[in-house]
SEKELO-312880 format. One record per residue (C-alpha): x, y, z; residue in three letters; residue number from 0. Coordinates in steps of 0.02 Angstrom, whole numbers, plus 50000, padded with zeros to 5 digits. Layout:
// residues N
  east north    up res   n
     X     Y     Z ALA NUM
...
END
This chain:
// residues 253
  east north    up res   n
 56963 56016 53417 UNK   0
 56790 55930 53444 UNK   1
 56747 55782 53393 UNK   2
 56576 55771 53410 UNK   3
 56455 55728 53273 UNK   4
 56269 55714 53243 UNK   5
 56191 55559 53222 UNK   6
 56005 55492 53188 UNK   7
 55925 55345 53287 UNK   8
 55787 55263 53348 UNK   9
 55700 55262 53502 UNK  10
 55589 55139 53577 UNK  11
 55502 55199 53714 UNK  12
 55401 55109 53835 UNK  13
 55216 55208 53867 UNK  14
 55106 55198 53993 UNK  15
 54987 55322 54070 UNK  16
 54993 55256 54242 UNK  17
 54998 55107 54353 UNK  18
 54814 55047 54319 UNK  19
 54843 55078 54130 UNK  20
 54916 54941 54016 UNK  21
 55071 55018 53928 UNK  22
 55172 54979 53772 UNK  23
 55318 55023 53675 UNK  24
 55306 55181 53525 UNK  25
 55424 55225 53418 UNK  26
 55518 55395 53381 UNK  27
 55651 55455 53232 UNK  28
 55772 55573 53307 UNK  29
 55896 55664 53219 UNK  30
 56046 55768 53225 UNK  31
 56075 55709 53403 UNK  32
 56252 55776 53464 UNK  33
 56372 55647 53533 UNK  34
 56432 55770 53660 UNK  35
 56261 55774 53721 UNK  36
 56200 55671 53853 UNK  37
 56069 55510 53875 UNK  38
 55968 55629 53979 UNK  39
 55996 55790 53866 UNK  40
 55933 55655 53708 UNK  41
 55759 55645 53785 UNK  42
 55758 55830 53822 UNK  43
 55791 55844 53641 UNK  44
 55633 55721 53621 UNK  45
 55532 55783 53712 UNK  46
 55549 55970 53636 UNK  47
 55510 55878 53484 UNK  48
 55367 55811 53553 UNK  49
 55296 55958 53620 UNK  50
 55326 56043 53464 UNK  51
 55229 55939 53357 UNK  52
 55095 55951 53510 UNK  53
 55125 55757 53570 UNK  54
 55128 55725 53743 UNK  55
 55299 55737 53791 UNK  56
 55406 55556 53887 UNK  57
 55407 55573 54070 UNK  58
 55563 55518 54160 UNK  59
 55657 55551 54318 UNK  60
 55805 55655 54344 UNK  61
 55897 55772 54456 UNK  62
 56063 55825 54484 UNK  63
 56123 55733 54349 UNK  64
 56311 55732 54410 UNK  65
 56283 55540 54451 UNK  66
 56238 55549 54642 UNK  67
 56045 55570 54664 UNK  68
 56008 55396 54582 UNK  69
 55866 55473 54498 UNK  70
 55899 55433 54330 UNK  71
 55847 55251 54329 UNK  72
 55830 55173 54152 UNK  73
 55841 55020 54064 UNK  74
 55900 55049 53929 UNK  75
 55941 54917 53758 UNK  76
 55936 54759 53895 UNK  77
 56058 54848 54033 UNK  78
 56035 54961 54198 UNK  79
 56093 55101 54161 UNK  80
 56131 55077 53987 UNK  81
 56299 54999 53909 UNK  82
 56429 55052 54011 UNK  83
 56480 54982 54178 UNK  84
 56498 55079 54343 UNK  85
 56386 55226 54244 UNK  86
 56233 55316 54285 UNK  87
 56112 55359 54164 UNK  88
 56159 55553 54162 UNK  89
 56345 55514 54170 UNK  90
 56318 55389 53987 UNK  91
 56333 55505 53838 UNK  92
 56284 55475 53660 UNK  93
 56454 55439 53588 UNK  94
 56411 55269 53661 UNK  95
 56286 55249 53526 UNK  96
 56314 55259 53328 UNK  97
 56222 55323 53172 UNK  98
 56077 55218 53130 UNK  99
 56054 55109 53297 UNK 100
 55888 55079 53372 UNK 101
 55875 55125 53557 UNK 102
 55760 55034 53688 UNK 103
 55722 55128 53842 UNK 104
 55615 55056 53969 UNK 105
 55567 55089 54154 UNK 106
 55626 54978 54310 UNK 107
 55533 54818 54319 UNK 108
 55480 54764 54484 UNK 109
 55303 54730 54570 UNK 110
 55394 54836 54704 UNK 111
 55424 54984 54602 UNK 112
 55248 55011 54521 UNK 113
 55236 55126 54361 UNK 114
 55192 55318 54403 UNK 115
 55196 55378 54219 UNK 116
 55301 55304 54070 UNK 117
 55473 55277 54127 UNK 118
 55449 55354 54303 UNK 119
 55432 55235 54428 UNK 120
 55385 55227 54627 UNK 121
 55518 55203 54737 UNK 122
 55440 55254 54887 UNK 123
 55477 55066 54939 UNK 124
 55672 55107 54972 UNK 125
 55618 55266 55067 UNK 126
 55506 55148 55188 UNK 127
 55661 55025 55219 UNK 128
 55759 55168 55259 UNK 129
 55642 55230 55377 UNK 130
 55616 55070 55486 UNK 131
 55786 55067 55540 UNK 132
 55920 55165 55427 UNK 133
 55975 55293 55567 UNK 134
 56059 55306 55724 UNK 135
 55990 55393 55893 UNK 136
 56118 55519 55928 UNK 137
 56074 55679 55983 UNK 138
 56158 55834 55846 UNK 139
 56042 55966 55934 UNK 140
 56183 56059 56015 UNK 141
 56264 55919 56057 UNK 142
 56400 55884 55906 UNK 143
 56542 55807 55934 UNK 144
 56704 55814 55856 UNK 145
 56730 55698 55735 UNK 146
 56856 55611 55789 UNK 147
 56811 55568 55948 UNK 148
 56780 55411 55940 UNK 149
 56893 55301 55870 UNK 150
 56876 55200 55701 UNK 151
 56997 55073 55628 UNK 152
 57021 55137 55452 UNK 153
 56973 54957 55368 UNK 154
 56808 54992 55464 UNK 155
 56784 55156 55438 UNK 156
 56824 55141 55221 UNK 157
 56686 54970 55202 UNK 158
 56572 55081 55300 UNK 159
 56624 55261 55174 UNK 160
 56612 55117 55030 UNK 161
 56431 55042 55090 UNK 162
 56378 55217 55109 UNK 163
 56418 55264 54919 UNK 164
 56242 55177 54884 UNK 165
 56140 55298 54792 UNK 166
 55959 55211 54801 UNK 167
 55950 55211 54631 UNK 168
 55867 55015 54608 UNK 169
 55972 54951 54484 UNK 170
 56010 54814 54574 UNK 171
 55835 54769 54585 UNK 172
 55804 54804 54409 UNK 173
 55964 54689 54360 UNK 174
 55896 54537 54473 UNK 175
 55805 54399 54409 UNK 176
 55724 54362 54578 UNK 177
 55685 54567 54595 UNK 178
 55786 54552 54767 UNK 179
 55819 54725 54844 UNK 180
 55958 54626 54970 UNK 181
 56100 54725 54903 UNK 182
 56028 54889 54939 UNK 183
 55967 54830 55117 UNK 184
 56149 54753 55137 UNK 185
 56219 54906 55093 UNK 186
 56129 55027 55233 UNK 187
 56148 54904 55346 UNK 188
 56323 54876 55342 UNK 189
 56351 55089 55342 UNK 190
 56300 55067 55534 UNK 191
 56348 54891 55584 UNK 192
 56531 54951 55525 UNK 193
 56524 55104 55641 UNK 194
 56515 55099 55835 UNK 195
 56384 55256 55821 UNK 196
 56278 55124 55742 UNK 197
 56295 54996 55902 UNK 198
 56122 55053 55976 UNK 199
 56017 55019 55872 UNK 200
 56098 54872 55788 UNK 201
 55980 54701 55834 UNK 202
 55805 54810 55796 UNK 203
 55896 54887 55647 UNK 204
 55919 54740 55527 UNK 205
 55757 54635 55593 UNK 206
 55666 54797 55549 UNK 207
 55738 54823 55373 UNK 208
 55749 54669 55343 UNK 209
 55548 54630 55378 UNK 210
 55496 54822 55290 UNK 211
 55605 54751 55123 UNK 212
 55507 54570 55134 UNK 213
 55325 54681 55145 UNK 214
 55379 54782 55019 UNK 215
 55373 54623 54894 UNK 216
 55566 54629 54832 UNK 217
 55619 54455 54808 UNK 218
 55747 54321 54900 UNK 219
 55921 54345 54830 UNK 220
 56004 54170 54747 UNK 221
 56175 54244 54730 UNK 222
 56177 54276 54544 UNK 223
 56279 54443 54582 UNK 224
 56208 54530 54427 UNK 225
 56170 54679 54572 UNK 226
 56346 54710 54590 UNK 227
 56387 54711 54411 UNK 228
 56251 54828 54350 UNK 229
 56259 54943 54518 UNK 230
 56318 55094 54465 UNK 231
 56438 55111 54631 UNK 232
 56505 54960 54626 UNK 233
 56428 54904 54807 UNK 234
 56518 54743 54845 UNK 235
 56389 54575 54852 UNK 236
 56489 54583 55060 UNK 237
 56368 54682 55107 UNK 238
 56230 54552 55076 UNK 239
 56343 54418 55174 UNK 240
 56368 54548 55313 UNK 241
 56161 54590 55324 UNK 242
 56147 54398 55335 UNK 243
 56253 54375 55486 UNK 244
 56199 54530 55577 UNK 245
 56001 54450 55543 UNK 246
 56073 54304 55604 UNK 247
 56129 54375 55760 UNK 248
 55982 54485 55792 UNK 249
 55878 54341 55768 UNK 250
 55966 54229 55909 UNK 251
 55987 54365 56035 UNK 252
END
């Protein structure tokens, strides 16, 4: 037997036509809002509201909403993600939230992550990290081979598997006080400098992220760890230690 209800609440949204345009918070009475539904199925709800009544409806990012793309990037009453830990925003439902409550939903705040529209936001800036040095030069035109090959000790191979589980999202960004992308960076660095595929490219690797991130205007990391706590994969604050003593390394070699 279902026990899902409908419930009425309050949303404040944070508006804002676009990157040059100064935005600000409006508010919205929703009602009979499902608790079975999702955070992400709410603001569909919303926004068919919205279009109904011939408003311009939110815009806000989303995609497979199974908790893996890291599209769904809000902040959301104070919190990442929303309330719960270890939670994406398309994985937090509305039984989270009672009858009555005010909402506040706003976009990522970070000089690096301008403001497209509303509560979408550019994170073109992890895509560019990525790119100067978040791959390895082996040739799988033709040339595959076999997976087990070469060998991996398992403790290796499961911080690597664990690193890897990074979704992009920017939470940890969003979370820290000095808007330091370091856990991210830590975390793609570590998926190679774990792995002996990742060997060749190594010393450029983490000099090259490392610089990109610092262009890219993210901010020094002080060790607060609010980035693990809010990161929806639980990436381990290691991974910042272990992109500090590859840099380290790259930097004396």
């Amino acid at each position: 037997m279902s026990t899902a209800k409908n419930i009425n609440i309050t949303l404040k949204i944070w508006r804002q036509k676009n990157a040059k345009t100064k935005g600000g918070i409006e508010t919205y009475k929703l009602d009979n809002v499902s608790t079975a539904s999702s955070f992400l199925e709410m603001l569909d709800q919303l926004n068919e509201q919205l279009v109904s009544e011939r408003k311009e409806p939110v815009a806000f990012d989303h995609d497979c909403r199974e908790g893996i793309c890291g599209m769904c990037s809000l902040y959301i009453n104070g919190r990442a993600h929303g309330p719960e830990t270890g939670t994406t925003t398309c994985q937090l439902h509305m039984r989270k939230f009672n009858d009555g409550d005010t909402i506040y939903i706003e976009p990522w705040r970070s000089k690096a992550f301008p403001v497209i529209k509303d509560l979408v936001v550019d994170r073109s800036s992890f895509d560019r990290i990525q790119q100067a040095g978040g791959f390895v030069s082996v040739n799988t035109s033709g040339n595959t081979i076999d997976a087990n090959s070469i060998p991996v000790p398992k403790v290796d191979a499961d911080k690597a598997f664990e690193a890897a589980a990074c979704i992009g999202c920017g939470a940890c960004v969003a979370s820290c006080k000095n808007g330091s992308a370091m856990l991210f960076v830590g975390a793609k660095v570590s998926q190679y400098a774990l792995l002996p595929q990742g060997q060749v490219e190594a010393t450029q690797r983490v000099l090259n992220m490392v610089r990109q991130m610092d262009e890219e205007g993210f901010g020094n990391c002080t060790n607060t760890g609010a980035c693990e706590i809010e990161c929806p994969k639980g990436i381990s604050l290691e991974n910042i230690a272990r992109m500090n003593r590859e840099y380290l390394k790259a930097s004396v070699k």
